[in-house]
C-alpha positions as a Markdown table, in Angstrom:
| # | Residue | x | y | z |
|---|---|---|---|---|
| 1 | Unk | 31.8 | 2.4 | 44.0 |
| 2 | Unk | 32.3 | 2.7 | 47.6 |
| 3 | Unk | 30.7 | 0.2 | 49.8 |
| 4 | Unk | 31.0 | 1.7 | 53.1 |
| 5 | Unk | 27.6 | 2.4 | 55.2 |
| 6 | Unk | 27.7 | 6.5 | 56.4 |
| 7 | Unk | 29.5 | 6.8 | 59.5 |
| 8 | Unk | 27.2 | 6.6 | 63.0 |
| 9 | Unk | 24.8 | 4.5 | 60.7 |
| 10 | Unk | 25.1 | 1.6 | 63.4 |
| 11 | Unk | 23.8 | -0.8 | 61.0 |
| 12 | Unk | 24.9 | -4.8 | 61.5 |
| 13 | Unk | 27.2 | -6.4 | 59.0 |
| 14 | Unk | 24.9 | -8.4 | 58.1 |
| 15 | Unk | 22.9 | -5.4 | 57.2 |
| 16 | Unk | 25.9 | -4.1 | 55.6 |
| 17 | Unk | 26.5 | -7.3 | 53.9 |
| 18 | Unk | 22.9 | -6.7 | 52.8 |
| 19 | Unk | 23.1 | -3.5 | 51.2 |
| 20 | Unk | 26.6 | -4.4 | 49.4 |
| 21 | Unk | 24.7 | -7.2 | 48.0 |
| 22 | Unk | 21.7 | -5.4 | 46.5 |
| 23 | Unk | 24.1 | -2.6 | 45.0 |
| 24 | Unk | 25.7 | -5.1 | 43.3 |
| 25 | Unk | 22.4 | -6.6 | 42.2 |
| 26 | Unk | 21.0 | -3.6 | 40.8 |
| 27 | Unk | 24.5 | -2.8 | 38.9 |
| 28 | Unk | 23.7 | -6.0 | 37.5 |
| 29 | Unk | 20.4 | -5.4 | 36.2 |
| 30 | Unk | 21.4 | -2.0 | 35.1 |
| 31 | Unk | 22.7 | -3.7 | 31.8 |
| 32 | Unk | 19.1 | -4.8 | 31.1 |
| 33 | Unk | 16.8 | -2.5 | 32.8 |
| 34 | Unk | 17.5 | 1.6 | 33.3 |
| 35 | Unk | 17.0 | 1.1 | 36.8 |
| 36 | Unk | 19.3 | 4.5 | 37.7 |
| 37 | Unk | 20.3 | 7.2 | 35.4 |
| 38 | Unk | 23.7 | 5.2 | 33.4 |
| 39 | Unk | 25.5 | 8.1 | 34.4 |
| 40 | Unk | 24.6 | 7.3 | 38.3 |
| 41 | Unk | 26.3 | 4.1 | 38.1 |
| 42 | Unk | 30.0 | 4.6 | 39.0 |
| 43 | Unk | 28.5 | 6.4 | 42.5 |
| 44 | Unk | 25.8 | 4.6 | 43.0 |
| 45 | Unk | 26.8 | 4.2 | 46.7 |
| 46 | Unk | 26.4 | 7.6 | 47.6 |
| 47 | Unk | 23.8 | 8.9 | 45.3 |
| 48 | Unk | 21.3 | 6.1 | 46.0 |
| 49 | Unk | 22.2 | 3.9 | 48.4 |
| 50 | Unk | 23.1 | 6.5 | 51.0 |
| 51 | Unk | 20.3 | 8.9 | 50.1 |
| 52 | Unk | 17.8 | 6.4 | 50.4 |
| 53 | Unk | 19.2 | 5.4 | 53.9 |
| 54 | Unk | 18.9 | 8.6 | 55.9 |
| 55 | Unk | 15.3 | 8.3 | 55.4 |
| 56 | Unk | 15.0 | 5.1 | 57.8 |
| 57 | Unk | 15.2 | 8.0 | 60.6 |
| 58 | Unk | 11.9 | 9.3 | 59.9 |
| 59 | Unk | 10.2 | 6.4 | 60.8 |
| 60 | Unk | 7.4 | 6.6 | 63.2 |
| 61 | Unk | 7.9 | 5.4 | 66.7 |
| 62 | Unk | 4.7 | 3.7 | 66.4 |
| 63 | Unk | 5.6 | 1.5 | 63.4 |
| 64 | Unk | 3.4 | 0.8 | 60.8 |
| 65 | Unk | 3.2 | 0.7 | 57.0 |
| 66 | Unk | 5.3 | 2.4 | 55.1 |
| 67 | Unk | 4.3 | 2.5 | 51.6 |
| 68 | Unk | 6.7 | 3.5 | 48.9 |
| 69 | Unk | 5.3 | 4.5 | 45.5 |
| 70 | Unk | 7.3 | 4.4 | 42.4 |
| 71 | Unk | 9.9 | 2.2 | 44.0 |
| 72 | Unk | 12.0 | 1.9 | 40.4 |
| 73 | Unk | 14.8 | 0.1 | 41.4 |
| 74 | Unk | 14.5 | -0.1 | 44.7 |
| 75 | Unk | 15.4 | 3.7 | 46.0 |
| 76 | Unk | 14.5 | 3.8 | 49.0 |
| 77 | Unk | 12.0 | 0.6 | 49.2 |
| 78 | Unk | 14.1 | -1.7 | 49.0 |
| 79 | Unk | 17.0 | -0.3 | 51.2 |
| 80 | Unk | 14.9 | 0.8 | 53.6 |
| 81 | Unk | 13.3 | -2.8 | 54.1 |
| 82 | Unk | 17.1 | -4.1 | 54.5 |
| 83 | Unk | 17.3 | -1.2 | 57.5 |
| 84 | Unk | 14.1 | -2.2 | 59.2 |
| 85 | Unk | 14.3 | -6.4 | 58.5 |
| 86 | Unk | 17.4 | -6.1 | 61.4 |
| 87 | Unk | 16.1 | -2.8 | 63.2 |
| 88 | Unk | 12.7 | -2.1 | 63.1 |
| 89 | Unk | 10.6 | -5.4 | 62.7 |
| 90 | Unk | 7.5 | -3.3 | 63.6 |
| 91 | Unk | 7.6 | -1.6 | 60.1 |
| 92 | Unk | 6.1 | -3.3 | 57.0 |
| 93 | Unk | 7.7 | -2.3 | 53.5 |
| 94 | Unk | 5.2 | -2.2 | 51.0 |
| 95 | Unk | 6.4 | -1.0 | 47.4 |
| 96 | Unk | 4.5 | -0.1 | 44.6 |
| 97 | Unk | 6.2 | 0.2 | 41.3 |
| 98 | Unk | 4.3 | 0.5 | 37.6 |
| 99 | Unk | 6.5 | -0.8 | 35.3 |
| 100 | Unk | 7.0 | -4.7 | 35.2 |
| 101 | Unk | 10.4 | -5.1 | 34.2 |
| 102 | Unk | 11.2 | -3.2 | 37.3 |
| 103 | Unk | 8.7 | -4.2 | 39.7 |
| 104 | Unk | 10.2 | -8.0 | 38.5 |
| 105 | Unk | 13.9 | -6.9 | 39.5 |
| 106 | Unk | 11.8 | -5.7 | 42.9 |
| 107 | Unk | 10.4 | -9.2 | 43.5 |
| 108 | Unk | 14.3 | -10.7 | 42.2 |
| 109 | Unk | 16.2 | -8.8 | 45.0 |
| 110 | Unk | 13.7 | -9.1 | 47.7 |
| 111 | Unk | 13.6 | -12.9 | 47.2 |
| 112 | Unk | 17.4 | -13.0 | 46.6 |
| 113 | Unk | 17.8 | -10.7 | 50.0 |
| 114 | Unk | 15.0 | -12.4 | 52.2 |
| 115 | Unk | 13.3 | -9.2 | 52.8 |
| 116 | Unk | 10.2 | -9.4 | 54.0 |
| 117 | Unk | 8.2 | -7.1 | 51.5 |
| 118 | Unk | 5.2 | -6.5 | 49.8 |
| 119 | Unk | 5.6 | -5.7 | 46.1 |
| 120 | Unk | 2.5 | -4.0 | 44.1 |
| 121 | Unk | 3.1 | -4.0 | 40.5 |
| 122 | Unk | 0.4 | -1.7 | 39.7 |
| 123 | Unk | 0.1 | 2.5 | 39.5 |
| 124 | Unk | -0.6 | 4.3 | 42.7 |
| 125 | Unk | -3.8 | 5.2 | 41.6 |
| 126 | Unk | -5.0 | 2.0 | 41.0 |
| 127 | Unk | -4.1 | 0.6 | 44.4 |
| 128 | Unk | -6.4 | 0.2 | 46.6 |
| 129 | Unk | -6.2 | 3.3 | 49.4 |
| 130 | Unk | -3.6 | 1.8 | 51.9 |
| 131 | Unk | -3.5 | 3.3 | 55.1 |
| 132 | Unk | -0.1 | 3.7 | 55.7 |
| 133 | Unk | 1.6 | 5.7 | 58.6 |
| 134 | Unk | 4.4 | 6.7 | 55.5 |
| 135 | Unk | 4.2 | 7.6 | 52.2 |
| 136 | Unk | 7.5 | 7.8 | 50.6 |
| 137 | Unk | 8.4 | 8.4 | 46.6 |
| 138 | Unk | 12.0 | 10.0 | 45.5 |
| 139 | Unk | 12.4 | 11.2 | 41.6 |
| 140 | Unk | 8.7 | 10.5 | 40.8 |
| 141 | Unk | 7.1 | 13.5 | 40.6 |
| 142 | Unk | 6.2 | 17.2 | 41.9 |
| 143 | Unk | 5.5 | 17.4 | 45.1 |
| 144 | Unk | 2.2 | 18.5 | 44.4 |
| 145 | Unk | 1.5 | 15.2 | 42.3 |
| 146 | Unk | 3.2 | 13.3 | 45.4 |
| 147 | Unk | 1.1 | 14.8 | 47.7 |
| 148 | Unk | -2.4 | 13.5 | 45.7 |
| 149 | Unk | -0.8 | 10.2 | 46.2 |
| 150 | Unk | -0.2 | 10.4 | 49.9 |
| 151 | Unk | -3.6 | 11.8 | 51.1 |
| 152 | Unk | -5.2 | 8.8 | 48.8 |
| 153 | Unk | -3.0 | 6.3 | 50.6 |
| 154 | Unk | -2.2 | 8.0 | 54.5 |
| 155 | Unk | -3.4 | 7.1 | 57.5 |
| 156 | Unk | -4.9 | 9.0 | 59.9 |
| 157 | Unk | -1.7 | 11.2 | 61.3 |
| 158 | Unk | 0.6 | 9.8 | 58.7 |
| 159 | Unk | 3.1 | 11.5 | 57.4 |
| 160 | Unk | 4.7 | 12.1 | 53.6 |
| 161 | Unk | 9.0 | 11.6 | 53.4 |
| 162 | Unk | 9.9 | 13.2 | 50.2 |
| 163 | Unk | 13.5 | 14.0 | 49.0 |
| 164 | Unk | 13.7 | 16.9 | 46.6 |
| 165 | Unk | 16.5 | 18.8 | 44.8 |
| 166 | Unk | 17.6 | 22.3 | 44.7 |
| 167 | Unk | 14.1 | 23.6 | 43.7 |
| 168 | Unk | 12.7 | 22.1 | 46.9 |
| 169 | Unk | 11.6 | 25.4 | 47.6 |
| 170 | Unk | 9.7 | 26.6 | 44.4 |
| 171 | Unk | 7.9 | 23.0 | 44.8 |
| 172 | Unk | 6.9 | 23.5 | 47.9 |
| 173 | Unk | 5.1 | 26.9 | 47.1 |
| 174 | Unk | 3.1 | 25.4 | 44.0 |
| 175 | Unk | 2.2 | 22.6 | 46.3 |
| 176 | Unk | 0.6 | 25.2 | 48.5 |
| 177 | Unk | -1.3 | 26.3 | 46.2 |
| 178 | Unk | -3.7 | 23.4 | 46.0 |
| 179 | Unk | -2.5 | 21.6 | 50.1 |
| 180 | Unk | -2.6 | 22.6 | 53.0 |
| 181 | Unk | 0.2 | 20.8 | 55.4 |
| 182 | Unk | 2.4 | 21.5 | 57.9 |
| 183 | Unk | 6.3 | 21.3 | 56.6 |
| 184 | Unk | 9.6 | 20.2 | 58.6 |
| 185 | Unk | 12.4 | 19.9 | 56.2 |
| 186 | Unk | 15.6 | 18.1 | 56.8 |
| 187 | Unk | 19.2 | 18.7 | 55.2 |
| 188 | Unk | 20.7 | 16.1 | 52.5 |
| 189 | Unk | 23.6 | 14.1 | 53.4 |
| 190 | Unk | 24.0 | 13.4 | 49.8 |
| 191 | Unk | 23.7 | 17.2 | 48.4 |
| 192 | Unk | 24.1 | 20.3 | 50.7 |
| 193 | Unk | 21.1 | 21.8 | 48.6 |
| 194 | Unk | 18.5 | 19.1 | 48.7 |
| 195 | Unk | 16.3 | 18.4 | 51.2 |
| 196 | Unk | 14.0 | 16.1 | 52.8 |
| 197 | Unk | 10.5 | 17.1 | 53.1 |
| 198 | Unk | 8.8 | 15.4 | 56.4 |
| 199 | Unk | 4.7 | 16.5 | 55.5 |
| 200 | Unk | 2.0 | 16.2 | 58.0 |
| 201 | Unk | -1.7 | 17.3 | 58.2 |
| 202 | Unk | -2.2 | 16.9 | 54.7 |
| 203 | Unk | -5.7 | 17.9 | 53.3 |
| 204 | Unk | -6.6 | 20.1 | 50.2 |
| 205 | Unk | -6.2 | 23.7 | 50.4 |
């Protein structure tokens, strides 16, 4: 597994020190928990460390809450609230994660990282509505389904951060068909056919 950030990520070593750490973490708890596909494992790196990192971009200027729903093992939560601890101390992680074998690895790494983050072992829909300026959730769900979540939990001009695979596209049409939102999308680092799906103006069609 490589353990180099991407280049131009301009992230401290410390924060670099931070991220090596957790990968190592969650390779560890891999032989216990399925927190990433087994097959993921020999490049985890780049398939969930790095992909989960050129989200921190989309952050609003503003700050806020960003709330991430089905956190797993900690893609992008948990990397994300290693970015923002060193550059965006105006953002506040909040992760919510189901299943308590995971959400008990969550609470593990943040401790063992000193991240300051909030950790919701509970389902989306039984979490009290949020407010957050982002709603974030990567290999949950249809967008569609994600998109119930985010207008439960938005604020106001917040703003859904969703990356999807190659049938972004046929997603985003089905999502249409009960939304309406406005749409900027955002190519992969990871995979030249993903893409990241920046949603705004979210109410139902």
């Amino acid at each position: 597994m490589s353990d180099r950030v991407p280049v131009g990520s301009g992230v401290s070593r410390e924060t670099e020190a931070r991220l090596r750490r957790f990968a190592e973490l969650v390779l560890k708890w891999s032989g216990r928990i399925n927190l990433v596909a087994p097959g993921d494992l020999p490049d985890l790196w780049q398939r969930h460390v790095v992909d989960s990192m050129q989200l921190a971009p989309l952050a609003p200027a503003s700050g806020g809450d960003w709330l991430d729903i089905g956190s797993g093992g900690g893609f992008p939560g948990l990397v994300l609230a290693i970015l923002f601890d060193d550059s965006r101390p105006d953002i506040t992680m909040t992760l919510v994660e189901a299943d308590r074998r995971k959400a008990a690895f969550l609470h593990h790494a943040a401790q063992a990282l000193d991240l300051r983050v909030r950790i919701l072992t509970a389902r989306s829909e039984a979490v009290d509505p949020q407010g957050a300026a982002v709603v974030s959730a990567r290999a949950l769900a249809p967008l569609a389904v994600l998109l119930g979540h985010a207008a439960r939990h938005l604020a106001p001009g917040g703003r859904g951060v969703f990356p999807k695979g190659r049938a972004w596209q046929q997603e985003v049409a089905k999502a249409r068909e009960e939304w309406q939102f406005s749409l900027t999308t955002r190519s992969s680092l990871t995979d030249p056919e993903a893409r990241i799906l920046v949603v705004e103006g979210l109410s139902r069609a």
